[in-house]
Structures are given as structure tokens and as C-alpha cells.
C-alpha distance (Angstrom), angle and dihedral (degrees) to the residues before:
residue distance angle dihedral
X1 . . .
X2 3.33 . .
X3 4.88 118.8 .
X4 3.95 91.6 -97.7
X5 3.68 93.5 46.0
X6 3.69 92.8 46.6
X7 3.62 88.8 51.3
X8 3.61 97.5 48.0
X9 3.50 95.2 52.0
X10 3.79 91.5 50.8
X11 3.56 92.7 43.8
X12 3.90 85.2 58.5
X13 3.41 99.5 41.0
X14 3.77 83.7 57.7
X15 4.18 94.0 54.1
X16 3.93 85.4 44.4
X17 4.30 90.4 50.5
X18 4.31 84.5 47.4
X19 3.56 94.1 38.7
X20 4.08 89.7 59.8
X21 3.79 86.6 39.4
X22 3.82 86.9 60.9
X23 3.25 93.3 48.6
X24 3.35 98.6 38.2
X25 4.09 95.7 59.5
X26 3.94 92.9 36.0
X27 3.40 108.6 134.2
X28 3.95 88.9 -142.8
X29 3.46 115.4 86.2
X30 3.87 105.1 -109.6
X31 3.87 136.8 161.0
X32 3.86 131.4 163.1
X33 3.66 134.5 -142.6
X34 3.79 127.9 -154.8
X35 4.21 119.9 -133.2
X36 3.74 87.4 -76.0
X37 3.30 97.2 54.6
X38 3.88 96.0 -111.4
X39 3.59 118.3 147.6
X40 3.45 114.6 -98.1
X41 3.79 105.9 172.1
X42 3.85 140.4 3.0
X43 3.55 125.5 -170.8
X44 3.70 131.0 -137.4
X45 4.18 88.0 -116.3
X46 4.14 88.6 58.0
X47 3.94 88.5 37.3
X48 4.08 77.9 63.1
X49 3.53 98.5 31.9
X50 3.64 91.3 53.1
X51 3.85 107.0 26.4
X52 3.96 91.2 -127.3
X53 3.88 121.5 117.9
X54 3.96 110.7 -133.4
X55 3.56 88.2 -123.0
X56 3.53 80.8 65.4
X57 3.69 97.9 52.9
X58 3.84 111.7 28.4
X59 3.54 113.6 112.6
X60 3.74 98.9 17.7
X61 3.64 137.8 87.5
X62 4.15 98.7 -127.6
X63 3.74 93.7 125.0
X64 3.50 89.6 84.8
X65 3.98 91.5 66.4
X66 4.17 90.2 32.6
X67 4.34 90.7 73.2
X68 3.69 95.9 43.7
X69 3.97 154.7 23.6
X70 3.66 95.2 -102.2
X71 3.62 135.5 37.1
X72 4.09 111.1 -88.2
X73 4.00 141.4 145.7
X74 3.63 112.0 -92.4
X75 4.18 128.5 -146.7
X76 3.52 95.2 -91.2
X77 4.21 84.6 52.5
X78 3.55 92.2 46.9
X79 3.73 93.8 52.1
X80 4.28 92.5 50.7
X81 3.42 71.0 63.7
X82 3.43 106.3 63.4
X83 4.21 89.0 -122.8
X84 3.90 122.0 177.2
X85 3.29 128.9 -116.9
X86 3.92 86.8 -115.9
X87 3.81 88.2 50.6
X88 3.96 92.1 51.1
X89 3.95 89.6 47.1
X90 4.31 91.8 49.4
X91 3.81 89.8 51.3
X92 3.69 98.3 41.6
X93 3.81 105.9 34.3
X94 3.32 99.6 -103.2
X95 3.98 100.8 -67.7
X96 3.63 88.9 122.8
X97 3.62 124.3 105.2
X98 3.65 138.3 166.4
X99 3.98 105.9 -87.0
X100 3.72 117.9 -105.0
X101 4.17 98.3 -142.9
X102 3.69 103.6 28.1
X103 3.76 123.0 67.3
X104 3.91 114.4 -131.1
X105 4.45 80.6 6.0
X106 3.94 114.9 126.9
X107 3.63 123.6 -167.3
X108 3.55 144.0 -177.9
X109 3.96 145.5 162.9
X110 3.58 132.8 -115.6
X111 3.58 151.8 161.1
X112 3.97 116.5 -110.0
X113 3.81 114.7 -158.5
X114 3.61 97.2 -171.4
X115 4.32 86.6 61.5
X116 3.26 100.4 29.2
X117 3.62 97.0 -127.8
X118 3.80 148.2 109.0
X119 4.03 105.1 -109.1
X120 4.10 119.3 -163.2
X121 4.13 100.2 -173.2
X122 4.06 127.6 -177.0
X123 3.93 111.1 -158.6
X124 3.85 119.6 -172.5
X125 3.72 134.7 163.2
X126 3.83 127.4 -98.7
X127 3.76 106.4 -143.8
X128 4.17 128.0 -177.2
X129 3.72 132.8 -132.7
X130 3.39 98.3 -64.7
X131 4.11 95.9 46.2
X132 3.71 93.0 -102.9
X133 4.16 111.5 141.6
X134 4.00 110.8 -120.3
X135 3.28 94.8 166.0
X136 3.80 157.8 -41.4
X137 3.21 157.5 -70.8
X138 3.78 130.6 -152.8
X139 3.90 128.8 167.4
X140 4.04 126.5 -172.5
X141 3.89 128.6 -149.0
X142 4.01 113.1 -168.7
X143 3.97 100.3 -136.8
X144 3.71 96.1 176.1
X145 3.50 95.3 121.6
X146 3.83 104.3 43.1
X147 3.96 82.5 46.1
X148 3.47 97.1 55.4
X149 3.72 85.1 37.3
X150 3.77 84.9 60.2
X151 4.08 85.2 44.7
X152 3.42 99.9 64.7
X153 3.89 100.1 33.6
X154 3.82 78.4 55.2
X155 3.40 93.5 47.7
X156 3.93 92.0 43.9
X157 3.75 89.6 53.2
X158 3.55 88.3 48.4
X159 4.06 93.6 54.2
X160 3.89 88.9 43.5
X161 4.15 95.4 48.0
X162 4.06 82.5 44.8
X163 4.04 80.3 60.9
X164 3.17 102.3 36.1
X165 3.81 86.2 58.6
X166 3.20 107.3 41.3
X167 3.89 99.1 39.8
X168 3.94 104.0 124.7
X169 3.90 88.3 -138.2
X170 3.92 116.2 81.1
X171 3.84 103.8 -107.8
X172 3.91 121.2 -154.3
X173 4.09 122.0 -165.7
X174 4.32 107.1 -161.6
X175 3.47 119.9 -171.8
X176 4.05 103.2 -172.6
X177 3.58 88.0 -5.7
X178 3.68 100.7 -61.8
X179 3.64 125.7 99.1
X180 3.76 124.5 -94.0
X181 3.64 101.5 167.3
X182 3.83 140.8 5.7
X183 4.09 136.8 -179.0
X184 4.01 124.9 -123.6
X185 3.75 96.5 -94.1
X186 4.15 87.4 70.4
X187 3.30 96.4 43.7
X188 3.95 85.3 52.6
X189 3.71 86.0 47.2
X190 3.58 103.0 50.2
X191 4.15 91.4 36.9
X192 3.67 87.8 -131.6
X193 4.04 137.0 111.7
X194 3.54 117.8 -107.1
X195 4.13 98.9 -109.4
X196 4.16 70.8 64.6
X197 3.35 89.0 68.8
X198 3.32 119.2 28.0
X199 4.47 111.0 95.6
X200 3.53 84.1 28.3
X201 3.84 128.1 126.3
X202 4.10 126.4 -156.1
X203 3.47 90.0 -94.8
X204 3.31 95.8 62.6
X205 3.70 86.0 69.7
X206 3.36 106.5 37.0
X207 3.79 129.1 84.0
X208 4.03 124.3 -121.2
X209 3.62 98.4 -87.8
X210 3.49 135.9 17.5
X211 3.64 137.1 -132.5
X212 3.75 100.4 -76.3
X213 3.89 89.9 44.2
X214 3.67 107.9 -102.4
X215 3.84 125.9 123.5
X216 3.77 115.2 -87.6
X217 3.25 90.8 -126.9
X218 3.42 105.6 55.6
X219 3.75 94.9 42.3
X220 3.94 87.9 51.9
X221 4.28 83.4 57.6
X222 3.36 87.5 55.4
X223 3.91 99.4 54.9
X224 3.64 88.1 44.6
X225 3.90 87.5 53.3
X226 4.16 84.4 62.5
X227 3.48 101.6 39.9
X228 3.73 111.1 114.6
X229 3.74 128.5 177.7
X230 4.19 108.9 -89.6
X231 3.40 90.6 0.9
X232 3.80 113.7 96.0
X233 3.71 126.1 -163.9
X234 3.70 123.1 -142.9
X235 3.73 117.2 -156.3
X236 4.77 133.4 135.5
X237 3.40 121.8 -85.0
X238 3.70 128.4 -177.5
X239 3.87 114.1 -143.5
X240 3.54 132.2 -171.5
X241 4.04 117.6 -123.9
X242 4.07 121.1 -135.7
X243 3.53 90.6 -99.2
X244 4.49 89.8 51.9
X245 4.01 91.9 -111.8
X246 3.68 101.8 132.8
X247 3.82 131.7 -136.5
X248 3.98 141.4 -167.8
X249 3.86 114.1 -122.3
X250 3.66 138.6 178.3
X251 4.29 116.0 -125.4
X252 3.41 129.0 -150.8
X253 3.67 104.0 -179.2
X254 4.15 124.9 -178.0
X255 3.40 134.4 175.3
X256 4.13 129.5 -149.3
X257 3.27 132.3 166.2
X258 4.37 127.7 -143.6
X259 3.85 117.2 175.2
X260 3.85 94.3 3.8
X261 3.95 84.0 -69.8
X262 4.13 102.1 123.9
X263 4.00 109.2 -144.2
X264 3.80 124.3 -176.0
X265 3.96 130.5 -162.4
X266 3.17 125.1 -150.5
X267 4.03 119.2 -148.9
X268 4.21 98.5 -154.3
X269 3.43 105.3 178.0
X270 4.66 114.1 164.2
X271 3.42 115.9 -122.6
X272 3.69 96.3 178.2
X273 3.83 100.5 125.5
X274 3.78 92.3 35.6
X275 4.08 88.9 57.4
X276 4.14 83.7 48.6
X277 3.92 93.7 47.3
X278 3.82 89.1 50.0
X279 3.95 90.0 43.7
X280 3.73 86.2 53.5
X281 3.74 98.3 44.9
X282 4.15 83.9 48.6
X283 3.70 80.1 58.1
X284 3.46 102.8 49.8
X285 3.53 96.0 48.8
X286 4.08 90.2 53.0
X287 3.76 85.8 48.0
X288 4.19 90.0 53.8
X289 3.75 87.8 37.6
X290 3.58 80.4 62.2
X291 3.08 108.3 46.5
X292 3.66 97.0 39.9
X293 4.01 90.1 61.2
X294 4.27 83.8 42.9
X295 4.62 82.0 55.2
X296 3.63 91.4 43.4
X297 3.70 97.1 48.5
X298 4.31 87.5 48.5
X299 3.73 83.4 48.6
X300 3.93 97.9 55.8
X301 3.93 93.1 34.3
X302 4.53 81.8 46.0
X303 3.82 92.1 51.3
X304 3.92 92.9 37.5
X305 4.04 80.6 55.2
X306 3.83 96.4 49.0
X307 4.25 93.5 36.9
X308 4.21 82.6 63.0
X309 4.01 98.6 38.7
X310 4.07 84.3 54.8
X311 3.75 87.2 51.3
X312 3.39 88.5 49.2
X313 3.81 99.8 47.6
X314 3.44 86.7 41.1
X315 3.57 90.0 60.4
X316 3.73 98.1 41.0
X317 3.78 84.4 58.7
X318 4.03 96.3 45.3
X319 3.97 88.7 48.1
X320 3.97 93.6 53.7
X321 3.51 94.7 44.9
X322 4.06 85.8 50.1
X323 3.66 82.2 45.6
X324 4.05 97.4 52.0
X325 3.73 90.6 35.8
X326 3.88 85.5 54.1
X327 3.61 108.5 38.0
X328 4.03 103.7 19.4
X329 3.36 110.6 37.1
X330 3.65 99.6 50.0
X331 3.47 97.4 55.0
X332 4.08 93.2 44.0
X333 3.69 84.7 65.0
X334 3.62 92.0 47.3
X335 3.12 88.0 56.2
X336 3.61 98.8 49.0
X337 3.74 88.6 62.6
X338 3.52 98.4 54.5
X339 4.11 124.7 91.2
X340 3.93 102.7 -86.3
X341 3.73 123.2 158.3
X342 4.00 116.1 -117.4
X343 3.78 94.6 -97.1
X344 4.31 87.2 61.3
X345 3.45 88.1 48.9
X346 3.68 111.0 52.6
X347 4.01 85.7 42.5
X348 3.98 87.5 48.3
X349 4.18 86.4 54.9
X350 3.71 86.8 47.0
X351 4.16 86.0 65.5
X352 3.43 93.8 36.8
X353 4.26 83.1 59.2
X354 3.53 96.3 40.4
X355 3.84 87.9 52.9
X356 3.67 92.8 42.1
X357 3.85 87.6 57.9
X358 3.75 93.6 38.9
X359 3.75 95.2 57.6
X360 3.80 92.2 34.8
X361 3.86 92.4 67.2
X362 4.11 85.8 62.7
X363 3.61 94.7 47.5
X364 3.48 91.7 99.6
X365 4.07 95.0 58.7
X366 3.37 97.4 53.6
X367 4.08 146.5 30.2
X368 3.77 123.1 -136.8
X369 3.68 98.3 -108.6
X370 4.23 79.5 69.1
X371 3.77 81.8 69.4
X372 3.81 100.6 92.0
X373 3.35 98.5 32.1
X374 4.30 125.1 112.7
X375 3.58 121.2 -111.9
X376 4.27 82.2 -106.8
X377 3.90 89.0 50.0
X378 3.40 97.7 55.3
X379 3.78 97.1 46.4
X380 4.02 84.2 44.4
X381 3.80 85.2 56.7
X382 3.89 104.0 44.5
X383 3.59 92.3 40.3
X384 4.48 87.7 51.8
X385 4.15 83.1 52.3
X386 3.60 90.0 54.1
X387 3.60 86.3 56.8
X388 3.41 99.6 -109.2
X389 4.04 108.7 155.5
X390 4.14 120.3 -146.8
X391 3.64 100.4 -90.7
X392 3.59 87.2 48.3
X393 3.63 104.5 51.4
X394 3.87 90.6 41.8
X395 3.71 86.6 55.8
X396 4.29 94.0 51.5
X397 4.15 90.3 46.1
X398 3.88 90.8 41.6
X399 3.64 94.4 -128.9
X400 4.14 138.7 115.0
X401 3.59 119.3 -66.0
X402 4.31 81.7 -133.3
X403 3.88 87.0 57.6
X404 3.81 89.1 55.0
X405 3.93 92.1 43.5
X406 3.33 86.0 61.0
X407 3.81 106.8 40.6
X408 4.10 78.9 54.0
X409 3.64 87.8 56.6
X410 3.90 91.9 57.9
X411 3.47 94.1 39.5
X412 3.85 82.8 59.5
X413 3.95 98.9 48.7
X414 3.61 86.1 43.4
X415 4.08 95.6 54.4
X416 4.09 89.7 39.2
X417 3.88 95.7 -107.6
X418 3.65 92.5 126.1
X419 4.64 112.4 135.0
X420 3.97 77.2 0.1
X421 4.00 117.1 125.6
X422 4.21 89.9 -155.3
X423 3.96 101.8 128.0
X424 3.59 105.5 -118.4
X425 4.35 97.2 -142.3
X426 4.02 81.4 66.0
X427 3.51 105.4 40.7
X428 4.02 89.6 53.8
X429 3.84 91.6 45.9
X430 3.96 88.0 58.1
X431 3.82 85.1 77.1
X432 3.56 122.9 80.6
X433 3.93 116.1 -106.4
């Protein structure tokens, strides 16, 4: 062997001792297989992967029972073999696919029971000199984690789209204030299909001017004016259904922001009947208001009405006493002085009882100095210790305020206040009632 040859052939055997190095101390999971689908290398990434030492594995074909429960060719096999693509995708479900980075590669991603993990492998041939295939090449990336990372974001987004669409409150997502996505309950709201929505802003469904009078459109400035991120603001809106019929809602509208990309939802929940129920409750309470000023107007005029038929029963009362006192009593004790046998006298005490107990049951309505007074005096006099003044009583008897000067003037003589300065409302109230 001749100096360059020698050195050539070292020189090689030195790539081939780095190459295995490299592939040794990959951190990918990698082995190779020759065209009879004998182990050729295996990495210290599959030794982990798999559990099984290299010097366990080298030379034989037991990575066809490593990957799965029973014993099968694997990708890298399948490609010694010269297999199709449409062979690959028959015996592994169609998971296979023509590799992105690796000319004549495949690869494709699974979950192996027998590990317990998710697996994405590359195969490709190894080919000499000449382009003939003496082997391959397969490498092995546990995924497990990123696809059950994927798992439970899809699973998340799954929970939050189940919200999203069932939420009983219309639910608007705007992406430079138009809308880019909305839930059932809106499109129930607005009476429309979702392609109705979707590019549209809040204009679009809301009516010139709103409740209070001012132009949508400058009112909807406004909000936007106050809308801060992760603070919402709640406020009314009227909108205007497919159809044009109109309708009073309550907003709750936020803004966020994820990849510099500001988004807004809008909360649109109809509080038509509630603004009726509260317009009716206003209503009922105006109606009792009402009413309640009609009961306590009956009330005053009712008491008003009994206050002057006591005064007048009172004064029925006082003028019969004044009238027995006056035309009965004198002559009973007339009569008591006059010759009578014993019989006339027991039944004249009998009256003189009877009378005593009749008058007696009215002794507490009036006083004595009532006695002498005229049926007009006395009513003058109970209605001046109800604290009735002269214009006042004159107006309840429907007489002169001169004729009740001067009825007060005889009530005065007859009660002994004449050229005295004693007020005459307190000197009557110093009697019991």
C-alpha cells in the first residue's frame, strides 16, 4: 500500500471514528440499519429513549419489537426496501408524509403504547458511491409533552368556545373595532346569521340616534374615548335588529391586546323588558302616590266631618240638659213642696232618680257653667276649645264673624270674665271635655 493510500485510508477512518462520535453524542435519538435490516448504530439518546444499551442492539434486528407490542418492520425497514409513499401510508394509517428537510426522508407522528410516549420519527436512506441504498437512517424525538401541551390548550379552547357559545349574554369579539367573531346568543339577538355579522362595526347595527337623542355615531366616539385596556366600561346602547325593530341593551365593553393586535369584546346583554318592568313599577308608584294624597285628603275632610258632628252632639246634649235644668227641674221641686200624699211622693223621688241618672251619664261632656248657656253658645264655646279662632268658627256655623263677636261676649258675662284680661280659649280648656 503505497504513503498516499495509507494516508487516505487513515484520513477516512478518522471521518468514519468522528462521524459515529457525532452520532453517538446527538442529542436526537438516532440509529441506522444496514440493507438487512441489522442494526448498525444506536445512539446514547435512543439508548435512553428506549432503555436498551447499544451493545444490546448492534448487529440485530430487535428494533422492530422495541416501537411496538408485536414484532413488525419499522420506517427505516421499509425504506431498505425501497417502500412507497403509498405503502408507508397503508401500513401506518396514513400519518406518513414526505419529509420536509430530507430529500427521499418521510416522517410522521404517533402514539406508542408499549412506551408510553408521543414519537415524531424522520427515516431516510443511506446510499453509497454509486447511489445504491445500503442502509438507513432513522432518528426519534419524544413529543409527549408538547402533544399533551397541545391536548390541553385544545382542550382549554374547547371549554372556553363551549362558553363562549353557550353564554346567555350576546358576546362580540372586535379586532379594530369590527367584528371577527360572535357566539349564538348575538346572532339570536341581532336575528341574523353570523356571515351577517362578521366585518361589521356597532354602527352597523345601531340606528341614527340613540335613546337620549344624540347621533350614534358620536356617542359611540365617546365610549371609545373611555375605553381602557382591562378596564371595561358599562353604559345603554340602543341597537337596531336585522329586521330595523330597535332594542335597549346593556354594554360591557373591554379592550386587550395579544401580539400588538388590540381586540375588544363586547358584553350585549337586552334589557328591554327589564326597562318596561321598571317603567311600570315607576307607574305604579305615581298611581299610589296618587291615591295616597286622594286617602289623605278623605281622611282630613272625614275627621273635619266627625270634629263638627261631636260639636254638634255635644251641643244637642248641653242644650237639653239646659233645657231639663230649665223647664223640669224647677217645677219637680215645686212640686215637692206642695201637699202630696206619700204614694206621689215616693213616685216623684223615683223621677227625680231617673233624672239624676239620666243627666249623670253626660256629666262627663260638659261642666256646669255650660248650664246657662244657648244651644249657639255652647257650640261657640266647644268649637273656641278646639281652637277654632273667630273667622273660623263663623265660617263652620255659616254666620258673621260680628255675630260670633258677640255670642263670645255673652259667653264671657255669662262665665264672669267681664273687665278681666283671662284669655277665654284657656279658661274653657281648664274643664274636662
Amino acid at each position: 500500500m503505497s504513503g498516499n493510500t495509507k494516508n487516505e485510508f487513515a484520513q477516512l477512518q478518522t471521518e468514519i471514528l468522528l462521524l459515529n462520535q457525532i452520532l453517538k453524542d446527538t442529542a436526537v435519538a438516532t440509529f441506522a440499519v444496514d440493507r438487512q435490516s441489522r442494526i448498525t448504530h444506536w445512539n446514547t439518546a435512543c439508548e435512553i429513549l428506549t432503555g436498551l444499551k447499544a451493545t444490546e442492539m448492534v448487529g440485530t434486528d430487535r428494533h422492530q419489537e422495541v416501537f411496538y407490542e408485536n414484532r413488525r418492520p419499522i420506517m427505516a425497514d421499509l425504506i431498505v426496501r425501497s417502500a412507497s409513499l403509498t405503502e408507508l401510508s397503508t401500513i401506518y394509517g396514513g400519518i406518513v408524509r414526505n419529509s420536509r428537510l430530507i430529500e427521499n426522508g418521510y416522517e410522521g407522528e404517533d402514539f406508542f403504547p408499549k412506551l408510553g410516549k408521543w414519537l415524531f420519527f424522520t427515516a431516510a436512506p443511506l446510499k453509497d458511491a454509486h447511489g445504491h441504498t445500503v442502509g438507513a437512517v432513522e432518528t426519534i424525538q419524544d413529543v409527549s409533552e408538547r402533544h399533551m401541551a397541545e391536548q390541553r390548550l385544545s382542550r382549554s379552547e374547547a371549554r372556553y368556545r363551549l362558553l363562549f357559545e353557550s353564554a346567555n349574554d350576546a358576546i362580540f369579539l372586535l379586532e379594530e373595532g369590527k367584528a371577527v367573531d360572535c357566539n349564538r346568543k348575538s346572532m339570536d339577538l341581532l336575528q341574523c346569521r353570523r356571515t351577517d355579522i362578521m366585518g361589521c362595526t356597532p354602527l352597523d347595527f345601531s340606528p341614527e340616534l340613540q335613546a337620549n337623542g344624540q347621533r350614534s355615531a358620536d356617542e359611540i366616539e365617546k365610549i371609545r374615548s373611555m375605553v381602557t385596556q382591562y378596564l371595561p366600561v358599562v353604559f345603554e346602547w340602543r341597537f337596531r335588529k336585522w329586521d330595523g325593530s330597535a332594542f335597549d341593551a346593556e354594554v360591557s365593553l373591554t379592550q386587550f391586546e395579544v401580539l400588538d393586535i388590540r381586540y375588544g369584546i363586547a358584553i350585549v346583554r337586552d334589557i328591554t323588558e327589564k326597562k318596561q318592568m321598571i317603567e311600570a313599577l315607576r307607574h305604579r308608584e305615581r298611581e299610589l302616590d296618587e291615591k295616597t294624597r286622594y286617602l289623605e285628603t278623605v281622611n282630613q275632610a272625614l275627621k273635619a266631618s266627625l270634629d263638627h258632628r261631636q260639636v254638634e252632639i255635644r251641643s244637642v246634649e248641653e242644650n237639653m240638659l239646659a233645657r231639663m235644668k230649665q223647664f223640669i227641674f224647677p217645677y219637680l221641686g215645686e212640686l215637692g213642696k206642695c201637699k202630696i200624699d206619700a204614694d206621689a211622693k215616693a213616685y216623684l223621688k223615683i223621677v227625680e232618680t231617673n233624672l239624676g241618672d239620666l243627666l249623670s251619664k253626660y256629666a262627663h261632656t260638659i261642666f256646669s257653667k255650660y248650664i246657662d248657656f244657648t244651644p249657639a253658645e255652647v257650640r261657640i264655646a266647644d268649637l273656641i276649645r278646639e281652637g277654632h279662632d273667630t273667622k273660623e268658627i263663623a265660617r263652620l256655623m255659616g254666620v258673621a264673624p260680628s255675630s260670633i263677636q258677640w255670642h263670645r261676649k255673652n259667653i264671657r258675662a255669662k262665665l264672669g270674665l267681664v273687665n278681666k284680661s283671662t284669655n277665654l280659649y284657656s279658661y274653657l280648656n281648664s274643664y274636662p271635655k
